[in-house]
C-alpha positions in Angstrom: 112.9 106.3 79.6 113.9 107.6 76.0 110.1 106.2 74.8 108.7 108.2 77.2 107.8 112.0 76.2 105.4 114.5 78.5 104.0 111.7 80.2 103.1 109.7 77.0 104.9 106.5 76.0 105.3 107.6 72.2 105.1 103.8 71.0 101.1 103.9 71.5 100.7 107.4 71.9 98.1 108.0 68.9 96.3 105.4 70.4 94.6 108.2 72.5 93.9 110.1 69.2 91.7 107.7 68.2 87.8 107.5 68.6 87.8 104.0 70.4 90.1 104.9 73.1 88.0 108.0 73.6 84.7 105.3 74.1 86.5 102.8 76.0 87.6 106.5 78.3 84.0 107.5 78.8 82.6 104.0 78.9 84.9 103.7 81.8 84.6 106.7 83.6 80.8 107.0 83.7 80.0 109.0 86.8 75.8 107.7 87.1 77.2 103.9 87.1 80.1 104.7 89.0 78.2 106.0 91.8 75.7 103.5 91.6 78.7 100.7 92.4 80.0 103.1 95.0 76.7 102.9 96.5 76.5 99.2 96.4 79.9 98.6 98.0 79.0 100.9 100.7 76.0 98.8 101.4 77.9 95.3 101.4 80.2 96.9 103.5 77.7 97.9 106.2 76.3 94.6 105.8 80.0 92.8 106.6 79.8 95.3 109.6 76.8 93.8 110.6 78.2 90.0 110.1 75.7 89.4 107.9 78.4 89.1 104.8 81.2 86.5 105.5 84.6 88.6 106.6 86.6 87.2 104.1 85.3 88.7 101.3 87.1 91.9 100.4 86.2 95.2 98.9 88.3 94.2 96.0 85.8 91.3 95.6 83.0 93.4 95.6 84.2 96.0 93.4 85.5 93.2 90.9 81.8 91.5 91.2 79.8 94.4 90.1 82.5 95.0 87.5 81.7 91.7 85.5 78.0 91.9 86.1 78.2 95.5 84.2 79.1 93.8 81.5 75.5 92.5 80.5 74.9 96.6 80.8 73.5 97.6 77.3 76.8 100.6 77.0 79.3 98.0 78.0 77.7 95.4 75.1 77.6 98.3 72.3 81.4 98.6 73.1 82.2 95.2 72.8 80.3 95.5 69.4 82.8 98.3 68.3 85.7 96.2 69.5 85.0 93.2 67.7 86.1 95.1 64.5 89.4 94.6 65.8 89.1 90.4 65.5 91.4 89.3 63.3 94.6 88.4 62.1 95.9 91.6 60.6 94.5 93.9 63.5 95.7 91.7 66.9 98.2 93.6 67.9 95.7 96.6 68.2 93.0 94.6 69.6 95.8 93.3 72.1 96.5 96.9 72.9 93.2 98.6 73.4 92.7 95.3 75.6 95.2 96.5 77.4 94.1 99.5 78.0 90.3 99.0 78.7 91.7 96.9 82.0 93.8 99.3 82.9 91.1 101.8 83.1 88.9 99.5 84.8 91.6 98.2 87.4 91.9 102.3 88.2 88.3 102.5 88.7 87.2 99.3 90.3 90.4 101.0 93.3 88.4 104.6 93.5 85.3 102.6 94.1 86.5 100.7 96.7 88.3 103.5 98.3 85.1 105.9 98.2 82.6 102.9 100.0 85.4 102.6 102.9 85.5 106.0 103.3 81.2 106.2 103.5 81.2 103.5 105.7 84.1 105.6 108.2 82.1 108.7 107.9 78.6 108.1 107.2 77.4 111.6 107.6 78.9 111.9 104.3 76.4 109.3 102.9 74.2 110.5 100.0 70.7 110.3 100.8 69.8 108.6 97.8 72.8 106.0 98.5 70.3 104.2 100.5 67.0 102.8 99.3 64.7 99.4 100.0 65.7 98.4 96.6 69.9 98.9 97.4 69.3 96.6 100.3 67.4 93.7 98.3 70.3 93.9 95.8 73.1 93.7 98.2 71.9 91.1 100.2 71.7 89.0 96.8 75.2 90.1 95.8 76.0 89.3 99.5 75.7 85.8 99.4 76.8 85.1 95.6 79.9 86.7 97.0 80.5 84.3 99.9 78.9 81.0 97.7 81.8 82.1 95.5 84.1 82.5 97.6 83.6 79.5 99.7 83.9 77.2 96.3 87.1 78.8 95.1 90.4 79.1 97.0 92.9 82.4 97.6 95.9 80.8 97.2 98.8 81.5 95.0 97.9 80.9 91.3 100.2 80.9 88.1 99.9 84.7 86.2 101.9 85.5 82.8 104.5 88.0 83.2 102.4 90.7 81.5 99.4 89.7 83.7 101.5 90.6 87.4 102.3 94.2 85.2 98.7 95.0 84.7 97.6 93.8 88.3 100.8 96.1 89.9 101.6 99.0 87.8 98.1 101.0 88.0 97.6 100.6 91.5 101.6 101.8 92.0 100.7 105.0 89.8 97.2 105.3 92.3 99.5 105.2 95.3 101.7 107.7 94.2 99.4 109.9 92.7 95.8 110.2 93.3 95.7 112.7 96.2 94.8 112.5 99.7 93.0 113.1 101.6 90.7 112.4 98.2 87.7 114.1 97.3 84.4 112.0 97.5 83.1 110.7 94.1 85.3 112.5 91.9 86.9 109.5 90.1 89.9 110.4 90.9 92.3 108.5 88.8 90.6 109.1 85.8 93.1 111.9 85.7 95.7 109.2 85.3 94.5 107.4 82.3 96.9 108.3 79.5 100.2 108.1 81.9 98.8 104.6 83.2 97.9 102.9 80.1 101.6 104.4 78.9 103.7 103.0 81.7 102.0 99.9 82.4 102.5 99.4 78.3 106.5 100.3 78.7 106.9 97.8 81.6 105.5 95.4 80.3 107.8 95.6 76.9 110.7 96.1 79.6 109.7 92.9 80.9 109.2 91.1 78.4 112.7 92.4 76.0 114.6 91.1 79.6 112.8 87.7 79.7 113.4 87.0 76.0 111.3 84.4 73.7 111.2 81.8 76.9 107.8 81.4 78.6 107.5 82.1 82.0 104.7 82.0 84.5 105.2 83.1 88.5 103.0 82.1 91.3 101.0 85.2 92.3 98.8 85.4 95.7 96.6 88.7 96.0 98.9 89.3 99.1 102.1 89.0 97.7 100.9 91.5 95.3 99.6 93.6 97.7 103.4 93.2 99.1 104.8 94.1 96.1 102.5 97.7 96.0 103.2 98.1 98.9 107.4 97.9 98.3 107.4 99.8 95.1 105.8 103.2 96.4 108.1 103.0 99.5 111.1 102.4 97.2 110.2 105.2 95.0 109.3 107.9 98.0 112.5 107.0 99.5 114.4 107.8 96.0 
């Protein structure tokens, strides 16, 4: 807890001086694509309401889906471009590291999303008017069954995740449950508030984790659920401390 000072872990903390972590902060937090996705979840939700999207898929599925197809976006491709100055040798450790951070940032926001459509679809006299269109419909019912043709050809199940790969997937969404307020306002991006403290604590527990575990290599079966467990656990454990 030494490392850490006003909320910053002071190993990376001039990382958040710097220009790139400033565009990888507003590519992130872009409120007009934000809402857009918000919008789109909403839809696929009211469509899984309607059994016309198969049951099993998830919000988190959804969320994650739109999250990779933003990629071919042309802001998330000039980023990538500015990134790539970072690909080599000399400069992994900081490529490693705004990496890191990027997906922290996007775990944060891909959660808010989710959390915003469920709560449109609970109340929808809070719906936006210009949340539904023809053209939202035609989209969703595309994304629709890509997500079930996806999810009927992979499985679930438990599946092997690096040490530092369970620390990304669980810290943020700890930090979301203890901090992002409720009830929450509606599309406010919430956790953006978080950034700096998030990419800072999920970067010390992850050193924590790996100085314990030494040079060995280790790998841990990981199910969505027993993650979802281990949430779950944590904020209880800490609100009862």
């Amino acid at each position: 807890m030494e490392l850490f000072q006003e909320g910053t872990y002071r190993p990376i903390g001039v990382l958040f001086d710097t220009p790139v972590y400033r565009q990888i902060f507003q590519n992130c937090w872009h409120m007009p694509s934000y809402k857009v996705h918000v919008a789109m979840v909403a839809e696929l939700l009211r469509l899984q309401k309607e059994n016309q999207l198969l049951s099993e898929v998830t919000p988190e599925d959804m969320a994650r889906h739109l999250h990779v197809m933003s990629k071919r976006s042309l802001r998330v491709q000039l980023l990538d471009f500015q990134l790539q100055e970072y690909d080599n040798d000399d400069d992994d450790e900081v490529r490693m590291l705004l990496s890191m951070a990027r997906e922290v940032n996007d775990s944060m926001r891909m959660r808010d999303i989710q959390l915003d459509a469920q709560r449109l679809i609970s109340a929808p006299e809070l719906m936006p008017p210009n949340f539904i269109s023809a053209k939202m419909m035609k989209e969703a019912k595309a994304i629709g069954e890509a997500l079930t043709e996806r999810h009927q050809q992979t499985s679930c199940s438990e599946h092997l995740q690096q040490p530092q790969d369970v620390v990304l997937d669980v810290v943020p969404k700890v930090l979301q449950g203890l901090w992002v307020p409720k009830p929450r306002l509606l599309l406010t991006m919430p956790s953006m508030k978080l950034d700096k403290m998030a990419v800072g604590v999920t970067k010390g527990v992850e050193d924590g984790v790996l100085a314990a575990l030494g040079s060995t290599t280790h790998e841990v079966n990981m199910s969505r659920s027993t993650r979802d467990e281990m949430i779950t656990s944590i904020i209880k454990t800490l609100h009862e401390a």
